[in-house]
N, C-alpha and C positions, 0 to 999 in steps of 0.2 A: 373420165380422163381429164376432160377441159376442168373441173372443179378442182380433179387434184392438182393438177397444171396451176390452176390459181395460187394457189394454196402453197403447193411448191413453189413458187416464184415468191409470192407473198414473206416466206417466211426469212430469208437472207437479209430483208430489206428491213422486216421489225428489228432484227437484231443488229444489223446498221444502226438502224435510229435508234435503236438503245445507247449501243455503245457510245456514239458519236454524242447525245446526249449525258453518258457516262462522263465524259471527256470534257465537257463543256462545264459542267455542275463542278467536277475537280478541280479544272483550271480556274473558276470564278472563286472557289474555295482556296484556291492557292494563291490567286491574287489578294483577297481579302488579309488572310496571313502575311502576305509579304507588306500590303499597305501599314499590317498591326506592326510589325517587327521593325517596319520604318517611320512607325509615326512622329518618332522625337524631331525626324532630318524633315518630313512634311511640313510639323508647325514650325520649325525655323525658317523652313523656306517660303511660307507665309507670314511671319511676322517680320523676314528680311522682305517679302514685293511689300508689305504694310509699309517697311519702313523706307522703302525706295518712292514709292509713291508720295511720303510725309517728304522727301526733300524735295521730290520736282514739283513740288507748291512752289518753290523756291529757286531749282534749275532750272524749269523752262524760261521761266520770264527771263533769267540771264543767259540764256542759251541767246532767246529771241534782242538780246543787246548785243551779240556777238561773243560770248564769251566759249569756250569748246567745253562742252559739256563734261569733259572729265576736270577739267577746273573747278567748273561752277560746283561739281559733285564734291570736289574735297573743299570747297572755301564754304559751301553750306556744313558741311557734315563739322571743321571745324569752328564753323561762328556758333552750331547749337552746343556742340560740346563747351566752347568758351561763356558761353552765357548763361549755361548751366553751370560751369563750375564757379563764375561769378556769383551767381544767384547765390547757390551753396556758402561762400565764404560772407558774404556781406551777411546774410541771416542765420550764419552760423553759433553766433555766441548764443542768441535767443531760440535757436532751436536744439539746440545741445541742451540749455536748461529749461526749457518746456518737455523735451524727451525726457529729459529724468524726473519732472515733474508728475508727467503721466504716469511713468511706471512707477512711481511712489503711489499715486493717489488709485490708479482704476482697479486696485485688485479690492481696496478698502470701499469703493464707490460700486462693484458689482455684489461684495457680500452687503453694503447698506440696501440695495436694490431689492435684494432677496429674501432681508429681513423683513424692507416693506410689504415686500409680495406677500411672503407667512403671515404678517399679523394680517392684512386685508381679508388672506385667506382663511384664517380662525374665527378672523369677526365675522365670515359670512356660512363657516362652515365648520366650524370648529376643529376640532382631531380627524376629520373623516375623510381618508386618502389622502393625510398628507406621508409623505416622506420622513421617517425618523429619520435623527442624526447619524446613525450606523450606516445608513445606505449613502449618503450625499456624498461622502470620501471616494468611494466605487464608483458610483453613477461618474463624478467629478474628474475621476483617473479614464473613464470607459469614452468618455463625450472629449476628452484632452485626445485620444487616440484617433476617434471617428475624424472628429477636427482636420488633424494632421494628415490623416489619410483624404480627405477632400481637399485639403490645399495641394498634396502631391497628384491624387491621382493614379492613373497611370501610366505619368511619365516619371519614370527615372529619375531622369536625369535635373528635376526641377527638387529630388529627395538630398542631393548634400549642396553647400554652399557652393563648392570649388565647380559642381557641376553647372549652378546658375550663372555661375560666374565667364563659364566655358558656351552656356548656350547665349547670353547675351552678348559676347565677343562675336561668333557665327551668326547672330543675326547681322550686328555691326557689318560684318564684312559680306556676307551678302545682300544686305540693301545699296550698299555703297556699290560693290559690282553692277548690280540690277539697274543702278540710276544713271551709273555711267555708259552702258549698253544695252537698252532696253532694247531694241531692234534684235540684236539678237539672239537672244534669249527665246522673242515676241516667235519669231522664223523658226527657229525650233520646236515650238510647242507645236505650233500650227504644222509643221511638215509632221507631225503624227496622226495627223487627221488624215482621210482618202481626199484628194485633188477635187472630188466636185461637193466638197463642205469646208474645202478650206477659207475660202472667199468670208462666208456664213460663219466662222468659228473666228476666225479674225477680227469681224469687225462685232462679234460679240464681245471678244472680250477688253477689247477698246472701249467698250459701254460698261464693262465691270470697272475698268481703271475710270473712268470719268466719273463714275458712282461711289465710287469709294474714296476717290478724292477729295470731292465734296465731301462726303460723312466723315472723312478724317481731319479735314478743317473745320467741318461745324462743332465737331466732337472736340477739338484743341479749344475752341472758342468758348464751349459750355462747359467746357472744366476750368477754363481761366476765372470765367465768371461765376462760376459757382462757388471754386473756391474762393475766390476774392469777397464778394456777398457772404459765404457764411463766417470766415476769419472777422469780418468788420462786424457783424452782427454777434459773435460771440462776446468779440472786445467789447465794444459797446455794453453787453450787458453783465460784464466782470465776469465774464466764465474762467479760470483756468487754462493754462496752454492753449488759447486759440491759434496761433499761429500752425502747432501742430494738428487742431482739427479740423484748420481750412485744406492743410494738403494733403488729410487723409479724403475730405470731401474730392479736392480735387482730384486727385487720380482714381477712387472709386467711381466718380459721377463715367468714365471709359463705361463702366459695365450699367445699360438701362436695366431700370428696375429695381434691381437687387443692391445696386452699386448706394444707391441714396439711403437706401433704406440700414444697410452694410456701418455706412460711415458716419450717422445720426446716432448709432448704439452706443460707442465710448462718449461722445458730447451729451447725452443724456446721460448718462453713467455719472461724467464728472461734477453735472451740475446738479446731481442728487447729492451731493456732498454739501450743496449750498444749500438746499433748503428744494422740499417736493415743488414748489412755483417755480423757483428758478430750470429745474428740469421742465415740467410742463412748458414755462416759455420758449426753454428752446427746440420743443418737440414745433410747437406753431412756429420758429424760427424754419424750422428746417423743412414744412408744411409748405409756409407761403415761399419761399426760395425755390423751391420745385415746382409749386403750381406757377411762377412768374415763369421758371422756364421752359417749363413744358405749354404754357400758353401764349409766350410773348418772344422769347427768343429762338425756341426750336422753329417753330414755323418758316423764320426767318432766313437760319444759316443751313437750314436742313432742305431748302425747297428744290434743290435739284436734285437730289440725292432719291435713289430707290426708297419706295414706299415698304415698311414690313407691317407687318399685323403685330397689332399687340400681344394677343393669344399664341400664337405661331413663335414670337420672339419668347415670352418668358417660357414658351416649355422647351422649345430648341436651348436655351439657357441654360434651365435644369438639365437636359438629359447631358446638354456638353459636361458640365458641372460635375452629374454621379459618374461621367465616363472618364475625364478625363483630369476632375479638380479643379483647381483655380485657373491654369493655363486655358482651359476649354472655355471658363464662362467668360474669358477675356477674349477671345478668339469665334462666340458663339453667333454675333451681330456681322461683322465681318463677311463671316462665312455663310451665313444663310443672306445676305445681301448677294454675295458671286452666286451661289446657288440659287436664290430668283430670277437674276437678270438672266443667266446662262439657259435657265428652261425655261424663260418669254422668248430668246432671243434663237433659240436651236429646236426648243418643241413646236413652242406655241406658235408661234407667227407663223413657222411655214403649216405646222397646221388648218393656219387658219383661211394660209394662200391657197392651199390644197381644196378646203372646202369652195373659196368661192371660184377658183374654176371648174370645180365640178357645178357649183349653182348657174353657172355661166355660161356653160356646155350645154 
């Protein structure tokens, strides 16, 4: 009887912990879904705190002269608009006709590229596996489609103009909110937390905003100088539309890794139009340029800023990359930066407070 008694009692209780288990596995399932079906308003609401953060570079210190912070918020937001739109017009006659220079030259500067490649490949290998001309048309329409699908993604909304046009406005106006009331926004994340991790969740992520502010200032500073180094250094060696391949350098150098390697393709491209040296030069062009920043200035502007692993960064890169396109591999550094600081600062440490009062005890 006492066995069956066990047994009997026993059995309500597995199915309990089934269900309740049932429930938890569905609800994680559903959350997952609901984060998929909102991801477009996530990365806007991350690249609006990116961009709330890029102006209190700029807010705080006028905040700290007295100014009220929803001032300082619109007098930054428009001096960078104005100095952009400056930029734009003073460079705009030589970038109007360097852009039309490009798209005359790089389509004739990547079939010279791939002539090269075939004869190097005949002279070392003759006919054997190459590609006849029948297949390169397909391949060429198949590889244009993969393309387009990695720059969109899957976000949407980043697949028509009018759409980019709509999520750039929503970040606008959500970093400009965020700058001008960071407190409470700050109070609301945090009251989702339970009362005795709130304290702990707080001031972690005061250590993401101070980490990422740094990274977003060293990263402004190493795109100014990168593109400025490589536009001088192309001029200098009569490349074609330099102007335009310092500011495709520039805004690539944002994504590590990929971004250099990215924005060195069309500037070798173009200078294969001038003669195989003149490419080769500015393959060492865009060599030493990176090795100076990666040894002499990163160190520099990067030294408060959370540490990543190199390994850890380029494949977090890629997988953002095949998930989510170009949006993802822009957002990939970023996000694994909040994601270290937030599990040193929520797992590990008190992890580690936990061991040494039991070592203590």
């Amino acid at each position: 009887m006492d066995a069956g008694g066990e047994r009997d009692s026993g059995h309500p209780a597995t199915l309990g912990f089934i269900a309740r288990a049932t429930l938890v596995v569905l609800g994680i399932c559903g959350l997952v879904a609901l984060l998929w079906l909102g991801r477009e308003i996530l990365f806007i609401a991350f690249f609006g705190a990116l961009f709330a953060l890029f102006l209190s570079l700029v807010v705080d210190p006028l905040m700290r002269l007295g100014v009220p912070r929803a001032v300082a918020a619109i007098v930054v937001v428009l001096g960078v608009l104005g100095l952009f739109t400056l930029m734009i017009w003073l460079i705009w006659p030589t970038l109007q006709a360097q852009l039309a220079l490009v798209s005359q030259q790089l389509p004739a500067a990547f079939a010279d590229v791939a002539s090269w490649v075939r004869s190097w490949y005949e002279a070392i290998l003759g006919e054997v596996g190459w590609v006849g001309v029948e297949r390169i048309e397909p391949a060429r329409l198949l590889s244009g489609e993969v393309v387009g699908g990695i720059l969109a993604g899957a976000i949407p909304l980043l697949q028509t103009v009018s759409g980019m046009v709509a999520g750039s406005l929503l970040v606008l106006v959500t970093g400009i909110y965020l700058s001008i009331e960071p407190e409470t926004y700050l109070r609301g994340l945090v009251s989702l937390v339970p009362h005795e991790g709130r304290e702990r969740f707080r001031t972690a992520l005061y250590h993401v905003a101070a980490d990422l502010r740094g990274w977003i200032l060293g990263t402004v500073i190493n795109m100014t100088v990168i593109g400025v180094l490589t536009a001088l250094g192309l001029y200098v060696m009569g490349i074609p539309a330099a102007l335009v391949l310092g500011l495709i350098a520039f805004f690539l150098e944002f994504i590590p890794f990929y971004g250099p390697v990215l924005s060195a393709v069309p500037a070798v491209a173009i200078a294969f139009l001038t003669s195989g040296k003149s490419a080769l030069a500015v393959i060492v062009l865009y060599i030493v340029i990176q090795h100076a920043e990666g040894n002499l200035l990163q160190p520099l502007v990067m030294r408060e800023t959370v540490r990543l692993p190199p390994a850890l960064t380029v494949l977090v890169g890629a997988f953002m990359a095949i998930l989510f396109g170009f949006l993802g591999l822009l957002l990939a550094v970023p996000l694994l930066a909040t994601a270290i600081v937030l599990v040193k600062r929520l797992y590990i440490q008190p992890l580690n407070i936990h061991a040494m009062r039991e070592l203590g005890d």
